[in-house]
Backbone as XML, in Angstrom:
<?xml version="1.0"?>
<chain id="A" units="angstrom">
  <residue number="1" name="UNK">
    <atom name="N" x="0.849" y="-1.164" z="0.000"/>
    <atom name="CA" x="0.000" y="0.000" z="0.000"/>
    <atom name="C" x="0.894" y="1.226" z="0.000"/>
  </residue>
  <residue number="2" name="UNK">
    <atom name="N" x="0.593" y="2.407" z="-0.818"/>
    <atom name="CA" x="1.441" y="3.540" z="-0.905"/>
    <atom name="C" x="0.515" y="5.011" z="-0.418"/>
  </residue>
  <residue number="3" name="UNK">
    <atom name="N" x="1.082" y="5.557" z="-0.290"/>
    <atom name="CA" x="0.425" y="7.050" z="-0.099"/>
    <atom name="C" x="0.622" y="7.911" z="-1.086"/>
  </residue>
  <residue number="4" name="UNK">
    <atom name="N" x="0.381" y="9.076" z="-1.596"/>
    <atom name="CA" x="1.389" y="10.105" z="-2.675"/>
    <atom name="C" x="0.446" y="10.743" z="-2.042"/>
  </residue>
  <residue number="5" name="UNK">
    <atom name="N" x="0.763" y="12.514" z="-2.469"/>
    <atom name="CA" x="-0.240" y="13.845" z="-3.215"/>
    <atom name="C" x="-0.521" y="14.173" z="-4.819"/>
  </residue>
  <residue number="6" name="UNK">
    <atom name="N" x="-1.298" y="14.145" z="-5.423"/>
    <atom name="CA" x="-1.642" y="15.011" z="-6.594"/>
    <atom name="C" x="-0.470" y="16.237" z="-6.542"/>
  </residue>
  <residue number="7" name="UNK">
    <atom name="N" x="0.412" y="16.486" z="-7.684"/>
    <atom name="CA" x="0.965" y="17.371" z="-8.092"/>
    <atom name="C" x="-0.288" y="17.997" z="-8.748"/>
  </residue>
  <residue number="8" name="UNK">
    <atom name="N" x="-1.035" y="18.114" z="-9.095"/>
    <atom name="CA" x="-2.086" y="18.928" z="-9.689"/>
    <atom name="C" x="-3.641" y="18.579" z="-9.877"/>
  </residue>
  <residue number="9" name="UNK">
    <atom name="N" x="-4.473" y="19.338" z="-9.923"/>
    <atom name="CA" x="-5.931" y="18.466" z="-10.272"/>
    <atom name="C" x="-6.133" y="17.112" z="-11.133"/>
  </residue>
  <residue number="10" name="UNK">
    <atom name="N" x="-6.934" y="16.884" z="-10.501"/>
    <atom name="CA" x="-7.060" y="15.346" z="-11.739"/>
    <atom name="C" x="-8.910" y="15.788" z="-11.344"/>
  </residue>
  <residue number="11" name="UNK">
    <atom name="N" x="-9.353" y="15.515" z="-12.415"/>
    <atom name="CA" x="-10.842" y="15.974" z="-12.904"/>
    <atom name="C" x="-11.389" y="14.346" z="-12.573"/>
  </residue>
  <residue number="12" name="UNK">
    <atom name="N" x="-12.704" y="14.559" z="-12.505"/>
    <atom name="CA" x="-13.756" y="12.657" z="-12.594"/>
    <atom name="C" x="-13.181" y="11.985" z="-14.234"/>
  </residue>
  <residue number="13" name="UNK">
    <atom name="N" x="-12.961" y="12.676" z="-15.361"/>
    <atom name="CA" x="-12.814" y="12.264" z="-16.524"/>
    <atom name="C" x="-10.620" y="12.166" z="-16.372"/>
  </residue>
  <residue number="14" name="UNK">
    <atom name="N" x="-10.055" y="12.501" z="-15.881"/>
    <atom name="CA" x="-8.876" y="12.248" z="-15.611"/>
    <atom name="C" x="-8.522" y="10.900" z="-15.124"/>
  </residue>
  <residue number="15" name="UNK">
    <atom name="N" x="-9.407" y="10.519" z="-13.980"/>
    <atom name="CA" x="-9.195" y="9.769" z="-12.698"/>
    <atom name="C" x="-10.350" y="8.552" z="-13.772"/>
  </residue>
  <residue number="16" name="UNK">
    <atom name="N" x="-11.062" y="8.296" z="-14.361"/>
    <atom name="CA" x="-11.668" y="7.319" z="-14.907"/>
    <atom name="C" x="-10.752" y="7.132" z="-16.391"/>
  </residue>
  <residue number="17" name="UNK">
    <atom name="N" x="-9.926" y="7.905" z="-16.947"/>
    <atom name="CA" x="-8.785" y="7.686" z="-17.934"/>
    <atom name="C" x="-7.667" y="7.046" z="-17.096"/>
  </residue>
  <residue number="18" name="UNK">
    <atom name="N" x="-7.217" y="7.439" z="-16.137"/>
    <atom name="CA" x="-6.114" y="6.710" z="-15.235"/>
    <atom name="C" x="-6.316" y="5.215" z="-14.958"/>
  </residue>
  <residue number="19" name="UNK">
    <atom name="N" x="-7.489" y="4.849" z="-14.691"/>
    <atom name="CA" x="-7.923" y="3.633" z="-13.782"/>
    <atom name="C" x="-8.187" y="3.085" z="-15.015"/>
  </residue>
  <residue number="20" name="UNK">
    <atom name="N" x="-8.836" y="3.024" z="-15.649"/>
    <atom name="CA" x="-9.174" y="2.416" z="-17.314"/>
    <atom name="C" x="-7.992" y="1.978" z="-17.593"/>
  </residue>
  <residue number="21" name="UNK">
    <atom name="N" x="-7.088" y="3.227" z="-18.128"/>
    <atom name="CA" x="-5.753" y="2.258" z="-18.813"/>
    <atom name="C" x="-4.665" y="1.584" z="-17.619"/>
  </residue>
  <residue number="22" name="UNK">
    <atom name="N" x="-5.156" y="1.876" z="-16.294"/>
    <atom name="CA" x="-4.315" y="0.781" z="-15.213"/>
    <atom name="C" x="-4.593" y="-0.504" z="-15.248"/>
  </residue>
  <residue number="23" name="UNK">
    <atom name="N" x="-5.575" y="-0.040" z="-15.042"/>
    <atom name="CA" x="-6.902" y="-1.396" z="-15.114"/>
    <atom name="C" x="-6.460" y="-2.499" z="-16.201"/>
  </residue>
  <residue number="24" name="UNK">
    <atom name="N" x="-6.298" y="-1.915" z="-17.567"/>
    <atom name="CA" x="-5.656" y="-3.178" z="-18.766"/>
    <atom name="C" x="-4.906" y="-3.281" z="-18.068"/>
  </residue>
  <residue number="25" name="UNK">
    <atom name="N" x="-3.578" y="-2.388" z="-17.942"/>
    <atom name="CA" x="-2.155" y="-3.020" z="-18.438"/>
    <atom name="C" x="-2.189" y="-4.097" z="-16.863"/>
  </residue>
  <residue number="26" name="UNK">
    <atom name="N" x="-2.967" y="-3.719" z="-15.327"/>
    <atom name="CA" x="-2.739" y="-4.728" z="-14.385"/>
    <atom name="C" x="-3.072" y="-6.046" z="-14.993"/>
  </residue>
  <residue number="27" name="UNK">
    <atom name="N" x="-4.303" y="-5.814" z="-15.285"/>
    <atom name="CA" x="-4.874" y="-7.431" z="-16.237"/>
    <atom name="C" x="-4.357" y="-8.186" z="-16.654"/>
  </residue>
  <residue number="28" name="UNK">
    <atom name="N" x="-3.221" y="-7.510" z="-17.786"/>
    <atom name="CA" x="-2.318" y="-8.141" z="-18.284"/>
    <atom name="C" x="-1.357" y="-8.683" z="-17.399"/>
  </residue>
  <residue number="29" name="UNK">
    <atom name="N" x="-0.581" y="-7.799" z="-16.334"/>
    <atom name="CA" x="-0.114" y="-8.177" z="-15.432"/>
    <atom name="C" x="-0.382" y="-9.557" z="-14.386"/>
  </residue>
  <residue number="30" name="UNK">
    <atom name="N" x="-1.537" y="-9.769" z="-14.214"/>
    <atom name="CA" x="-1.913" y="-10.372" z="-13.228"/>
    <atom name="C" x="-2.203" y="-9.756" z="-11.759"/>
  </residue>
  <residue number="31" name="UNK">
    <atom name="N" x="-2.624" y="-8.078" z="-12.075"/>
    <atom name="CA" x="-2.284" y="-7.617" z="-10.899"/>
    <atom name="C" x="-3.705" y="-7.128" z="-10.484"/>
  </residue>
  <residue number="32" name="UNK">
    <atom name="N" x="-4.047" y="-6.924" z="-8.936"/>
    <atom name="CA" x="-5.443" y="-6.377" z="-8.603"/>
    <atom name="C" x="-5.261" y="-5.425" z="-8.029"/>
  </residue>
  <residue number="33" name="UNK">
    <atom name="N" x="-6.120" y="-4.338" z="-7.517"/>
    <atom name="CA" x="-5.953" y="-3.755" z="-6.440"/>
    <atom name="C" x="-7.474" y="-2.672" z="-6.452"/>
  </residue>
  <residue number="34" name="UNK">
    <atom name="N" x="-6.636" y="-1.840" z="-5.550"/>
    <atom name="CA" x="-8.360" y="-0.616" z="-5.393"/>
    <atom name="C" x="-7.383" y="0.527" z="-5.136"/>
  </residue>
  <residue number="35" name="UNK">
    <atom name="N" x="-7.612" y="1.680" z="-5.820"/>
    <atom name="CA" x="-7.398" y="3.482" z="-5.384"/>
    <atom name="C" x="-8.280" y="4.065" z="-4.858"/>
  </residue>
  <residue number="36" name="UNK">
    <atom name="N" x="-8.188" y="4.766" z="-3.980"/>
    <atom name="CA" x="-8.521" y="5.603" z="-3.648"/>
    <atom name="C" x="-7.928" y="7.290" z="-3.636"/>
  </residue>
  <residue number="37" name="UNK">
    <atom name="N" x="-8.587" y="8.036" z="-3.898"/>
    <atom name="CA" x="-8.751" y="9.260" z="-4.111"/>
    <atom name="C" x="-9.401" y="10.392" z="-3.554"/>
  </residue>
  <residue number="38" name="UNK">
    <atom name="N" x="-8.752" y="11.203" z="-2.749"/>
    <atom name="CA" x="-10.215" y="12.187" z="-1.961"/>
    <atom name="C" x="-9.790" y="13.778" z="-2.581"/>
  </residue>
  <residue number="39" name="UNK">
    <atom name="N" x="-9.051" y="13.553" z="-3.713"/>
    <atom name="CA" x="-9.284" y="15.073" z="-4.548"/>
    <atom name="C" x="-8.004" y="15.792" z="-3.895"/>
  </residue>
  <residue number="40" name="UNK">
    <atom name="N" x="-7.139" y="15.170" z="-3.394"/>
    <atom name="CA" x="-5.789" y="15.996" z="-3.227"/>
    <atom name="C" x="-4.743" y="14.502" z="-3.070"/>
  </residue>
  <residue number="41" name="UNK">
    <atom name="N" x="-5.492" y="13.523" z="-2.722"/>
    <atom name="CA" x="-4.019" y="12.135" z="-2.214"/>
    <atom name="C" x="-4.713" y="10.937" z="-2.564"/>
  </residue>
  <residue number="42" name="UNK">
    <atom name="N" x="-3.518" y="10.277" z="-3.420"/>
    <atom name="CA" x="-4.059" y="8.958" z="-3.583"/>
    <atom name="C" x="-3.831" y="7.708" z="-2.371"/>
  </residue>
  <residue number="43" name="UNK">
    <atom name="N" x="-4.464" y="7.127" z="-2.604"/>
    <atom name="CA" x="-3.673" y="5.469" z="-1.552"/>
    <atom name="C" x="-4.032" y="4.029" z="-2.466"/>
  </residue>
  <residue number="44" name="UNK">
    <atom name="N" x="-3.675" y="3.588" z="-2.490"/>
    <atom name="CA" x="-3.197" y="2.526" z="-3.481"/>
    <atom name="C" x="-2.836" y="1.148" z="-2.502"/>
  </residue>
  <residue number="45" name="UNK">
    <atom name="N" x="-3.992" y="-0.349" z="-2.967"/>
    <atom name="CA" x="-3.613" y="-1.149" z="-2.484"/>
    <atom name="C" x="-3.277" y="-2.055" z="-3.845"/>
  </residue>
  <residue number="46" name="UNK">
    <atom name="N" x="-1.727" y="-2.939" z="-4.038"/>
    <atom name="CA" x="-1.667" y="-3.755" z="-5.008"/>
    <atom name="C" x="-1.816" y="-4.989" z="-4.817"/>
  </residue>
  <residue number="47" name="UNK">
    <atom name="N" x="-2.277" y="-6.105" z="-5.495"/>
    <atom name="CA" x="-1.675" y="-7.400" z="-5.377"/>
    <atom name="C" x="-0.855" y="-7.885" z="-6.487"/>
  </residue>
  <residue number="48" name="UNK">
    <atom name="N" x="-0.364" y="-9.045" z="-5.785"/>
    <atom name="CA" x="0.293" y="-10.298" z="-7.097"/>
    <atom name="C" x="1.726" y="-10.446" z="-6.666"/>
  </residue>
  <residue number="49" name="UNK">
    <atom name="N" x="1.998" y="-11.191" z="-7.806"/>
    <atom name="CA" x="3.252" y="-11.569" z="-7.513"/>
    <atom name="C" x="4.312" y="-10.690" z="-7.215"/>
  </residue>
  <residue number="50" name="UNK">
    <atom name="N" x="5.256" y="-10.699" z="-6.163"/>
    <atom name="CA" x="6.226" y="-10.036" z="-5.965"/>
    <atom name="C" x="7.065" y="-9.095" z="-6.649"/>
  </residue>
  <residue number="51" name="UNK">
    <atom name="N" x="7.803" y="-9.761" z="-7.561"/>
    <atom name="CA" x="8.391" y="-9.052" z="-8.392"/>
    <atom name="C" x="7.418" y="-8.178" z="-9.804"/>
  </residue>
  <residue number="52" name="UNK">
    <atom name="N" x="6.734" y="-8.868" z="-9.560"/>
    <atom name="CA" x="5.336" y="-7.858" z="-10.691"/>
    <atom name="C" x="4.790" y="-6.554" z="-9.971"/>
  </residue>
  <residue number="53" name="UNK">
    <atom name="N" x="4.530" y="-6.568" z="-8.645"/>
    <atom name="CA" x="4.391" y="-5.790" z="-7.708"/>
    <atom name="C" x="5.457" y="-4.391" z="-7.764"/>
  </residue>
  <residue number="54" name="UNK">
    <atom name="N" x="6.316" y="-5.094" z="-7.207"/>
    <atom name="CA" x="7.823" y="-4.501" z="-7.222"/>
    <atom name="C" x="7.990" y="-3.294" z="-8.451"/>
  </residue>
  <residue number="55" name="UNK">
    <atom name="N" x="8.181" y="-4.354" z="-9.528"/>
    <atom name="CA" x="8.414" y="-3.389" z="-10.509"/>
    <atom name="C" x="7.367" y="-2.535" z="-11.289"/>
  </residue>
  <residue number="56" name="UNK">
    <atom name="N" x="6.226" y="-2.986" z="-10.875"/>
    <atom name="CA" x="4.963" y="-2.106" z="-11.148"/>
    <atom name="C" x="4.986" y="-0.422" z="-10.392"/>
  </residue>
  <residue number="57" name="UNK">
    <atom name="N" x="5.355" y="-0.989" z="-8.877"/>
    <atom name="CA" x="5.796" y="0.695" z="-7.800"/>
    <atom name="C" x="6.928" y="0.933" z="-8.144"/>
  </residue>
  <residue number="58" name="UNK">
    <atom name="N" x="7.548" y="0.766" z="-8.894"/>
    <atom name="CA" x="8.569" y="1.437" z="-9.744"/>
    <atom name="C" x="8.412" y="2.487" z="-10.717"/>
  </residue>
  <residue number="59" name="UNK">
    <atom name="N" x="7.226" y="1.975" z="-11.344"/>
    <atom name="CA" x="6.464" y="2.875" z="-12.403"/>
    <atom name="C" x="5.769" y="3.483" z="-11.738"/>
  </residue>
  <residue number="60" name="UNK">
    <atom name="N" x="4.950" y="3.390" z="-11.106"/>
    <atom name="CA" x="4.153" y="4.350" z="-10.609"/>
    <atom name="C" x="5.150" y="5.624" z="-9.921"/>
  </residue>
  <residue number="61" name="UNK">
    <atom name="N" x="6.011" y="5.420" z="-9.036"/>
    <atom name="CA" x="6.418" y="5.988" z="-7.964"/>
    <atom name="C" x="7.176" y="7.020" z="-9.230"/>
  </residue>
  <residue number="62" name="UNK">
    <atom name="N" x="7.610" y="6.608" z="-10.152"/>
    <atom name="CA" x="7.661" y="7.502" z="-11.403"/>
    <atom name="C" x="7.199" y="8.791" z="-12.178"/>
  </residue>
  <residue number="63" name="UNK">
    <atom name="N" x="5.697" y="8.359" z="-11.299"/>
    <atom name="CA" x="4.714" y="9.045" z="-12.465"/>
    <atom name="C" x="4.568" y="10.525" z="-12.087"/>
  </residue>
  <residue number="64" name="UNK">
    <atom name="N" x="4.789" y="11.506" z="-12.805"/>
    <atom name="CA" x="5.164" y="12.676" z="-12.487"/>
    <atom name="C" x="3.394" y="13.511" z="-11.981"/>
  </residue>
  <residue number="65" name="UNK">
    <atom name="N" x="2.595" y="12.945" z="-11.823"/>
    <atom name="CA" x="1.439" y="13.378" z="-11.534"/>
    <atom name="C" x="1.173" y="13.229" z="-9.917"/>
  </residue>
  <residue number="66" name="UNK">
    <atom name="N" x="2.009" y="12.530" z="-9.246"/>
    <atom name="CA" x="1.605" y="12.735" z="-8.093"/>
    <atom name="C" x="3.194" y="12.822" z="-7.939"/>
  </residue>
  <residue number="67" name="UNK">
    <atom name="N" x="3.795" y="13.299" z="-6.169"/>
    <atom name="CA" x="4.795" y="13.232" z="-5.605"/>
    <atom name="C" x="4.395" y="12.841" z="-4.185"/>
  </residue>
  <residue number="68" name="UNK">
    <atom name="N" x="5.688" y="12.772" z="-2.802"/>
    <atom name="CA" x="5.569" y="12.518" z="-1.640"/>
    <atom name="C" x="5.482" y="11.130" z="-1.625"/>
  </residue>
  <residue number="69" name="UNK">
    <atom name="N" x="5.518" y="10.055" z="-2.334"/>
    <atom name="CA" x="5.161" y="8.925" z="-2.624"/>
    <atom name="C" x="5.804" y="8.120" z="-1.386"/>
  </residue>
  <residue number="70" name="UNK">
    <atom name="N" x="4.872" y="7.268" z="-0.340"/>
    <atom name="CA" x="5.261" y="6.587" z="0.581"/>
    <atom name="C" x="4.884" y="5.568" z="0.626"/>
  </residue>
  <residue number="71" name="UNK">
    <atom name="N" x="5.634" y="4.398" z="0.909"/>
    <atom name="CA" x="5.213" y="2.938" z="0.983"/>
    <atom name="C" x="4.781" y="2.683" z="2.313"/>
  </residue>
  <residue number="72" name="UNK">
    <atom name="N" x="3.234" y="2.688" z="2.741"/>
    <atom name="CA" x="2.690" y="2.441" z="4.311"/>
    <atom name="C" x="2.455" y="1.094" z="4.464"/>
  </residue>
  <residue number="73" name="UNK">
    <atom name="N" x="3.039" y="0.165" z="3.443"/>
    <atom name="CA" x="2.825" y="-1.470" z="4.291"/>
    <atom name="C" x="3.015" y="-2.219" z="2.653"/>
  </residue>
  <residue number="74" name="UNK">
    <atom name="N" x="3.741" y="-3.487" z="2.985"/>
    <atom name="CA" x="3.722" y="-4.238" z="2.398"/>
    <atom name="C" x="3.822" y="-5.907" z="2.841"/>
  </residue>
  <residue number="75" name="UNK">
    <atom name="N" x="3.330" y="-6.684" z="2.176"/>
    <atom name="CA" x="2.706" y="-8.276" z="2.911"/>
    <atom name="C" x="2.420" y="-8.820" z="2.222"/>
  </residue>
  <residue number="76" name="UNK">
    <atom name="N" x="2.980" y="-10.449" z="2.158"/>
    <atom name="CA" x="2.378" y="-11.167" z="1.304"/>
    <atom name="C" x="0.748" y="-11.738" z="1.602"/>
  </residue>
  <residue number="77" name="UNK">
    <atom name="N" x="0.336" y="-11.780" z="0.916"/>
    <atom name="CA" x="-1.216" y="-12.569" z="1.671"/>
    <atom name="C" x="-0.898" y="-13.743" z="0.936"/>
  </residue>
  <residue number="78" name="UNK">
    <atom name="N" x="-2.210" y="-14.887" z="1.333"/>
    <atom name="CA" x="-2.361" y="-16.163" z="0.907"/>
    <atom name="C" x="-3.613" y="-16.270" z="-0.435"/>
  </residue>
  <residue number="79" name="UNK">
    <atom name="N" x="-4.802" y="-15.012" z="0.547"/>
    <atom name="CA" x="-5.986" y="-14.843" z="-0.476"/>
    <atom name="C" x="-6.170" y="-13.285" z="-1.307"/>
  </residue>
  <residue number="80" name="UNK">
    <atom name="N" x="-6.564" y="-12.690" z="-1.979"/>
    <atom name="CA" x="-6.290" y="-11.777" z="-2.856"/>
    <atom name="C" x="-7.751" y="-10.747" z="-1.910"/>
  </residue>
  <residue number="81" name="UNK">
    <atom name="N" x="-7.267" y="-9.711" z="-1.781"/>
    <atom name="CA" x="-9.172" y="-9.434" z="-1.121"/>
    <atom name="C" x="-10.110" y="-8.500" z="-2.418"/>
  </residue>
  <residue number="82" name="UNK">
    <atom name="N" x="-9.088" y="-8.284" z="-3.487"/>
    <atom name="CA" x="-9.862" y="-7.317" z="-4.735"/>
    <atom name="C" x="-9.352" y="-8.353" z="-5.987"/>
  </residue>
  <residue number="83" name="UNK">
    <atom name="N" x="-9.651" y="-9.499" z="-6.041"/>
    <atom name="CA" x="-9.198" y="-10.293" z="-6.789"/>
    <atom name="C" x="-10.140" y="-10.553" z="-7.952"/>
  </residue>
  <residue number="84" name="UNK">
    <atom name="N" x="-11.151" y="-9.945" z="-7.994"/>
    <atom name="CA" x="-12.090" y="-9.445" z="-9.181"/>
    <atom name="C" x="-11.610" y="-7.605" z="-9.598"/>
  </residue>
  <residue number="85" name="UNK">
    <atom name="N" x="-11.330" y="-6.879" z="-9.338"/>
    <atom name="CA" x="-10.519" y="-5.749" z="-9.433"/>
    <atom name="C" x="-9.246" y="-5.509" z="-10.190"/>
  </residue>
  <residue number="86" name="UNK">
    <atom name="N" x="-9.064" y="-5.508" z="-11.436"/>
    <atom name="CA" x="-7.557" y="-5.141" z="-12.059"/>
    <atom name="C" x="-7.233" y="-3.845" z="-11.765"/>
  </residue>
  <residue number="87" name="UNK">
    <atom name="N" x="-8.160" y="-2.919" z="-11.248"/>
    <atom name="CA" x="-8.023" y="-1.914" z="-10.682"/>
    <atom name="C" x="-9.094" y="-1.229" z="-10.176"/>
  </residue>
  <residue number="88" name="UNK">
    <atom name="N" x="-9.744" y="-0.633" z="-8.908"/>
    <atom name="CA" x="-11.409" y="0.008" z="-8.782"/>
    <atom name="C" x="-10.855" y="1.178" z="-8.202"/>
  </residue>
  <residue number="89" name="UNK">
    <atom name="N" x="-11.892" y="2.391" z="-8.398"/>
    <atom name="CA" x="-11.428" y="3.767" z="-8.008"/>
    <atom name="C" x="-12.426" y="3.620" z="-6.958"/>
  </residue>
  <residue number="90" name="UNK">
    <atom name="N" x="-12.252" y="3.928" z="-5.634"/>
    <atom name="CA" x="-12.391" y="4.307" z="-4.754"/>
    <atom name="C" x="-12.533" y="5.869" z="-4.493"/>
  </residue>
  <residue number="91" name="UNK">
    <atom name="N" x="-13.568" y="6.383" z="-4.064"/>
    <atom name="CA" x="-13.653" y="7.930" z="-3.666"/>
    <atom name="C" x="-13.509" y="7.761" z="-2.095"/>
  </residue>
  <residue number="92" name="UNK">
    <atom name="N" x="-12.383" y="8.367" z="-1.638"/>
    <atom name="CA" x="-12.407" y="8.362" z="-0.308"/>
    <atom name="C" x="-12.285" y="9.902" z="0.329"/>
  </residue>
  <residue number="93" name="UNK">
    <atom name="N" x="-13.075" y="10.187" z="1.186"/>
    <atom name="CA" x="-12.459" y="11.678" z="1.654"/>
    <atom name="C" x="-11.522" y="11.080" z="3.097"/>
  </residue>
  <residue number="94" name="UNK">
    <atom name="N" x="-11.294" y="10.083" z="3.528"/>
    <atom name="CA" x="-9.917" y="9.391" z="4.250"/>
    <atom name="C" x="-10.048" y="8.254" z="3.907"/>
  </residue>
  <residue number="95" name="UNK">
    <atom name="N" x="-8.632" y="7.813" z="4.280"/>
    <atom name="CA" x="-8.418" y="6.131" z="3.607"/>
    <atom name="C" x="-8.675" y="5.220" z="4.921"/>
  </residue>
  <residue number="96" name="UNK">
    <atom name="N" x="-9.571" y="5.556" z="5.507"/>
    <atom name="CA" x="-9.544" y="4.307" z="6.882"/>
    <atom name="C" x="-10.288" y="3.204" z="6.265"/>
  </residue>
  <residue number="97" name="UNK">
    <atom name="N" x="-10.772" y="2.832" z="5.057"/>
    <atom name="CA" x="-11.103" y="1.570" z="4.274"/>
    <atom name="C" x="-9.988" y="0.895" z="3.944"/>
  </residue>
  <residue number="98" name="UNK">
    <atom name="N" x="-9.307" y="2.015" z="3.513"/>
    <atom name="CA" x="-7.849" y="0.986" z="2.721"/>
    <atom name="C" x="-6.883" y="0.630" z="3.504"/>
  </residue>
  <residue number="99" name="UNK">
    <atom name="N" x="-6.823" y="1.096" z="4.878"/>
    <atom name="CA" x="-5.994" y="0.515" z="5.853"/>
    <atom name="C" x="-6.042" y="-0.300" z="6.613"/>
  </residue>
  <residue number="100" name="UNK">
    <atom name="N" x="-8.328" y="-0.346" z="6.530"/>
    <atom name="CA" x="-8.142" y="-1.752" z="7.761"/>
    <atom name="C" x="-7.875" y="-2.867" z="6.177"/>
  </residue>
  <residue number="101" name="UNK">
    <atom name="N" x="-8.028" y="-2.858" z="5.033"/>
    <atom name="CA" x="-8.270" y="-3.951" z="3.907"/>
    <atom name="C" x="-6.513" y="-4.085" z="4.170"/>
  </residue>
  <residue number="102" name="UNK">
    <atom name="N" x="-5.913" y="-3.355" z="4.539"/>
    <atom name="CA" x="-4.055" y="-3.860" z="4.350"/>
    <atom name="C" x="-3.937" y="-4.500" z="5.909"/>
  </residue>
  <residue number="103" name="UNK">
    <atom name="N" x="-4.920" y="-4.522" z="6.624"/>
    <atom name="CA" x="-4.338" y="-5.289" z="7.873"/>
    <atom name="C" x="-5.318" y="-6.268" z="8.198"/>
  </residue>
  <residue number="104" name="UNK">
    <atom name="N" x="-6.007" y="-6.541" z="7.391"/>
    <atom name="CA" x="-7.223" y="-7.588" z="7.222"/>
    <atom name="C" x="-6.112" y="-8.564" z="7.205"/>
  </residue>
</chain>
């Protein structure tokens, strides 16, 4: 799970272009997860395999649209908990969903 800020606005039609083309390329990946968003900070839970993981927050932590980028937990699980999800946008005005789902 990561934290960042928005370097700048992201609009409802921004943030449904973001998650759309995440959404494939995780698919392809094998990867799941859920964002959340409350209009200034994202939080981000991933799954899958390790090194797919890995080098996936590589890219992201990249992406010049957000900065502050912090890694608040990482864990292997056994069961996937967004394992129908290649990616779901979450509107959160706080992330206390996505933190108890990382300590579930």
């Amino acid at each position: 799970m990561y934290f960042s800020t928005a370097t700048g606005a992201m609009s409802r039609a921004d943030m449904s272009d973001l998650v759309a083309a995440s959404a494939a390329r995780n698919a392809a990946r094998g990867v799941t997860g859920m964002l959340a968003y409350n209009g200034r900070n994202f939080c981000q839970i991933l799954e899958g395999e390790e090194e797919t993981v890995t080098d996936l927050v590589s890219v992201i932590r990249a992406d010049q649209r957000h900065a502050g980028f912090k890694v608040l937990g990482q864990k292997e699980i056994s069961d996937r908990r967004f394992e129908d999800w290649s990616l779901r946008m979450v509107d959160a005005l706080d992330f206390s969903e996505a933190v108890q789902a990382m300590d579930a």
